[in-house]
N, C-alpha and C positions, 0 to 999 in steps of 0.2 A: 903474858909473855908467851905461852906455849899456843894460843889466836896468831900471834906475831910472828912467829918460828916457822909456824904452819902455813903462812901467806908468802915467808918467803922464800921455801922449798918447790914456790910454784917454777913455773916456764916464766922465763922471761915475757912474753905474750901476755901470760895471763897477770903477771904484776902490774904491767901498764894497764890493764882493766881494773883490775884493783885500785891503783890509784886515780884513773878517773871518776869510780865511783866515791870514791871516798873524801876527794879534793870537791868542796863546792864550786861551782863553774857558773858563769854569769850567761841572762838572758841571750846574749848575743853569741856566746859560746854556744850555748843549746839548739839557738836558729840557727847557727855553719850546718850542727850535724843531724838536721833535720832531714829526712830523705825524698830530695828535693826530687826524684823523678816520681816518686807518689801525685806527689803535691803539684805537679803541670800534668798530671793522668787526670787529675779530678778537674783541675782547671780546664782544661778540653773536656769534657763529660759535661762542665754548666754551659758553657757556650755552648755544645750543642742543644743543651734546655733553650734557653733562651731563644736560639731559630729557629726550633721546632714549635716553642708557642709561640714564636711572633708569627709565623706561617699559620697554624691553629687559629688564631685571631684575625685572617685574612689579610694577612701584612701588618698587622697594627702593634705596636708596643702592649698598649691596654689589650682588654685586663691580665695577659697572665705573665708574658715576657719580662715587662718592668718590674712587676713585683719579685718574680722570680729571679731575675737579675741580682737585688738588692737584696733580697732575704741569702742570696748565693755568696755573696762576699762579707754578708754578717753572717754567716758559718763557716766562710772562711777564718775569718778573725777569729770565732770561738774555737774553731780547731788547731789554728797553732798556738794561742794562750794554752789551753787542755794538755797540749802536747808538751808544755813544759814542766808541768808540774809532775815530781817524781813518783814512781808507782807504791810507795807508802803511802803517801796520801791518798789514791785512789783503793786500795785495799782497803782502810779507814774508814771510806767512803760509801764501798760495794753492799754492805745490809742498810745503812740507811737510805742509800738512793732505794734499795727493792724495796725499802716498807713504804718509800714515800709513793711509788711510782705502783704499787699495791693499794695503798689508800686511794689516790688517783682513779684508778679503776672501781674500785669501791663507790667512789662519786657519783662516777658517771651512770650507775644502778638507779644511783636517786636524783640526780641533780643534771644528768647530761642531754645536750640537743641532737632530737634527732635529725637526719637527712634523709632523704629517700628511703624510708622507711627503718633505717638501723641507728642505734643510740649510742653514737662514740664519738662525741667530741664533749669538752667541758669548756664553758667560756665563765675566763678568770678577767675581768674588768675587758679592757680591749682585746684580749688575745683571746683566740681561739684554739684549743691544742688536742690531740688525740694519743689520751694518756698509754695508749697500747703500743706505739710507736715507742717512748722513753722506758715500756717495758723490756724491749728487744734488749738494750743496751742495760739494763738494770738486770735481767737475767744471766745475762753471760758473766759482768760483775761479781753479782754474787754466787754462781756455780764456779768460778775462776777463784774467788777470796774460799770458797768451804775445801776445795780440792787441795790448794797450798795448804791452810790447815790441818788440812785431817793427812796421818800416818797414811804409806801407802798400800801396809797391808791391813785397814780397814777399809779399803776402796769399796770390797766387796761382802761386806757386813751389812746386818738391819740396818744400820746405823747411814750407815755410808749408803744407802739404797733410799733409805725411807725420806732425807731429810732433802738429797736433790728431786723427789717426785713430787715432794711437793712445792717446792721451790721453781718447777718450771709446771707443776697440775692444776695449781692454787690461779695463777696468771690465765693460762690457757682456755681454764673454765669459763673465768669473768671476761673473756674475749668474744670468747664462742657464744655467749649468752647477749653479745651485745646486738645483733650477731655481729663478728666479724670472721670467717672461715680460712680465709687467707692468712691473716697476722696469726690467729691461732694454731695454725699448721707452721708457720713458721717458727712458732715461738716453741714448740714439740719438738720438730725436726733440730733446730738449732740449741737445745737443750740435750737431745738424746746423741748429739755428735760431739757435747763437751763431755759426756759418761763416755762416752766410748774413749773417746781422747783422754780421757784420765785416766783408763787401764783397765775398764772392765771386763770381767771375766768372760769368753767365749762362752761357757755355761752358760750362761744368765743370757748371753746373747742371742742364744739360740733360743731359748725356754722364750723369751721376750719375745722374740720373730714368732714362733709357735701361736704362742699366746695371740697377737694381732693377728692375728692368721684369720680368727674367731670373730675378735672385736671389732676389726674394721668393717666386717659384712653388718653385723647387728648394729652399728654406729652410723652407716649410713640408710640403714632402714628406718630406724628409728630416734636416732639424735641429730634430724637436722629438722630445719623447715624444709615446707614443701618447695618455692624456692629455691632453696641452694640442695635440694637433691635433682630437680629440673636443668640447674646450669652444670652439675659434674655429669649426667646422661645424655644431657645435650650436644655437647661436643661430640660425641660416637657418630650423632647423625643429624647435624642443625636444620638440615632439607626438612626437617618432620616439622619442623614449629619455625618458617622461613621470617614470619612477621612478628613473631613472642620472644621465644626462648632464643631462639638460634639465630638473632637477628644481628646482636655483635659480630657474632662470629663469621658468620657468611658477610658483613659489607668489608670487615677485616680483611679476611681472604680476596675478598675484590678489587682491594685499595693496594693491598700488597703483591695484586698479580699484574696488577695495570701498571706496577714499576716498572719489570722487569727487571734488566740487568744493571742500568744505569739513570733508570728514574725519569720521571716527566721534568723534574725542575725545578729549583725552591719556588715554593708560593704558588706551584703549577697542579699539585695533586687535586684531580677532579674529587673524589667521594671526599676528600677535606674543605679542599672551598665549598662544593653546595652541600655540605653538612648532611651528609648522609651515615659520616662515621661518626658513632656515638662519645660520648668519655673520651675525644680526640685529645683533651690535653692533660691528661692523668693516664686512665688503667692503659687507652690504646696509642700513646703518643708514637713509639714505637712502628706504629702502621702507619704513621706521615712520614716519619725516616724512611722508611720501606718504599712508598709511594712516589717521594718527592727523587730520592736518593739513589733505588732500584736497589737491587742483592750488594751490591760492592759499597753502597752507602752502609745498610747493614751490616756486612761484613768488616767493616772499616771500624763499628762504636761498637761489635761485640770483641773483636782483638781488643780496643784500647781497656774494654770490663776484665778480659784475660791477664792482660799486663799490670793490669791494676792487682788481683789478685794474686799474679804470680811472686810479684813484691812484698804481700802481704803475709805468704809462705815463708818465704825467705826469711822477713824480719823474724819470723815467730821461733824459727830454726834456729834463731840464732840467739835467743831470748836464753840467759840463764833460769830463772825461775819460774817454776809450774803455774803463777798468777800471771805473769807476760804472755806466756806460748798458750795459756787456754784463754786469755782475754782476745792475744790475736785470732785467733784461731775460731773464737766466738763471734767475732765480727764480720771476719772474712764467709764464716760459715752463711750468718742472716745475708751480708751483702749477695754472694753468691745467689743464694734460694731466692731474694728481691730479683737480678736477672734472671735466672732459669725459669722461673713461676710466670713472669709479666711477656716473655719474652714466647714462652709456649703456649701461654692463652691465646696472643693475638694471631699465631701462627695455627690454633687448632689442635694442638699436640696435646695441650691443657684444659682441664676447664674451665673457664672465665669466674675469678675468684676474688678479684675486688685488690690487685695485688700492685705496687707504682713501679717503674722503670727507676733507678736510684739516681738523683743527681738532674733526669731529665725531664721526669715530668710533674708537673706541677704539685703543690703539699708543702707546706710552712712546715709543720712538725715533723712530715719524713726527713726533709732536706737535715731541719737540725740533728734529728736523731743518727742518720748517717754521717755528715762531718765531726760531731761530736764523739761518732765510735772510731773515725780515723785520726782524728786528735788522739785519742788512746794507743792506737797503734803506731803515728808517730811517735809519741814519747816515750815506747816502749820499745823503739828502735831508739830513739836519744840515750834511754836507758838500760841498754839490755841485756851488761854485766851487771844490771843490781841483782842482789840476793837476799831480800829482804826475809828475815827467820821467823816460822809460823806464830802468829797471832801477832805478827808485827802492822802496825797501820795507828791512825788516827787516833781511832776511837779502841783499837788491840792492844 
């Protein structure tokens, strides 16, 4: 009675939240209040995958447009099923998907194929998958499921410190050993911006800062391959190793200057037809946009990442619960750093780090892993007067 009393002392406003969350609503209700301007942002983001590797393949469907195509509208489908299912269940959810997607990486130590010399993919009967990718989205889960949880004035306790470092240290390690340098900076960076975003102390933030201050010099002297210390110095001055190290980089910059403003033309970029630009339909797809499209082609698919994002804030802002707004906010965080990272390398800003374009260039397990994290943030806008009470979920 006194739950009851208390629900209905609210606003007017906020009862009608109240009873929508409280009234079960049917599939089709859930699709009305899906946030359908999202959802034609990503649908323009695959079509432009799609004619960027049909271009990449010389005009051809094969091999990566088709595939890419179909794998793009079966991630569509899995993202608006994900998107209905309510955010109890995904709280439920959030520690066993990280132990599974933990073991996964575990695997690939012992079990996984390499390619060009790095060990991260695992092949489960016909699929092929790269278990670091469903870490991104298993991280944020479960650093979003412990922050709801936990009291907010143990944010900043042993407790509250020790259990998210290693919840985004334990992943990061087994990345970086595979190697992969890229997803492992991601998976750091997009973990230390859900600490922050749970409330943690300026203190610690600074002592933190301080602290890397140190670490990062001794980390790239001595914790990398030879390698991936050659591609982050390389970029300062790729002239020095024009045919080695610096060779992505400088045909990059060639393909992206021979745009210009307005581009040579779909299907018309020289360093893409006679294949002089390397990883055309992955790391540097990006430099065919550029190429083909010129600056205002560029500038046209990084607004539509803008808009997509700016959406993304919103929903989170409007999220009653601290598992919504840091799930959002976790997603938006990796989606973001997937642009910033892919989008600097091929311009030279970055160093060439093994990082995809989201949505547009080629990758079965990115493509899923990113729909699958906007399926959480649609349904997190479908949902996002729930207020589910700590240790509530599945398996809580």
């Amino acid at each position: 009675g006194r739950t009851l009393c208390t629900e209905f002392n609210r606003e007017p406003a906020d009862l009608m939240a109240v009873f929508r969350e409280t009234v079960p609503r049917t599939f089709q209700e859930k699709l009305f209040e899906l946030n359908w301007s999202v959802v034609l942002l990503l649908l323009l983001l695959g079509a432009v995958g799609v004619g960027m590797l049909y271009s990449a393949a010389e005009g051809a469907w094969n091999p990566w447009a088709s595939r890419h195509f179909i794998r793009f509208l079966l991630g569509v489908a899995i993202m608006l099923v994900v998107a209905l299912f309510p955010p109890r269940f995904w709280m439920g959810m959030a520690y066993p998907i990280y132990l599974g997607a933990l073991s996964l990486l575990v695997g690939v130590e012992f079990f996984g194929e390499s390619v060009n010399g790095a060990q991260r993919w695992l092949d489960i009967g016909p699929v092929r998958m790269q278990p670091s990718e469903i870490m991104k989205i298993a991280v944020v889960l479960a650093l979003a499921r412990f922050y709801h949880d936990l009291p907010p004035e143990k944010i900043n306790s042993a407790f509250g410190l020790l259990v998210p470092a290693f919840l985004i240290g334990a992943p990061a390690a087994l990345i970086l050993h595979q190697p992969d340098l890229g997803t492992a900076v991601l998976v750091l960076v997009t973990g230390a911006a859900l600490v922050f975003l749970a409330g943690l102390s300026w203190r610690i933030i600074i002592g933190g800062a301080i602290a890397a201050a140190f670490i990062i010099p001794a980390f790239l002297r001595f914790g990398l391959e030879d390698y991936q210390r050659r591609r982050i110095f390389t970029f300062l001055n790729p002239e020095a190793d024009p045919l080695g190290a610096g060779y992505h980089i400088l045909q990059s910059k060639i393909a992206l200057g021979s745009g210009g403003l307005t581009g040579r033309g779909f299907v018309e970029g020289t360093q893409t037809q006679l294949n002089f630009l390397p990883e055309k339909q992955t790391d540097f797809i990006f430099t065919i946009l550029g190429e083909e499209f010129g600056l205002v082609g560029g500038l046209a698919v990084i607004g539509i990442y803008a808009l997509v994002l700016a959406n993304t804030v919103a929903i989170a802002a409007a999220c009653k619960s601290t598992f919504l707004r840091l799930t959002v906010m976790g997603i938006a965080t990796t989606f973001a750093l997937y642009v910033f990272i892919n989008i600097g390398m091929v311009t030279g800003l970055l160093p060439v780090v093994g990082v995809p374009l989201p949505l547009i260039s080629y990758g079965g397990t990115v493509m899923m892993a990113v729909l699958f994290g906007f399926g959480l943030i649609l349904g997190a806008h479908i949902h996002r007067n729930a207020e589910p009470p700590r240790g509530a979920g599945l398996f809580g």
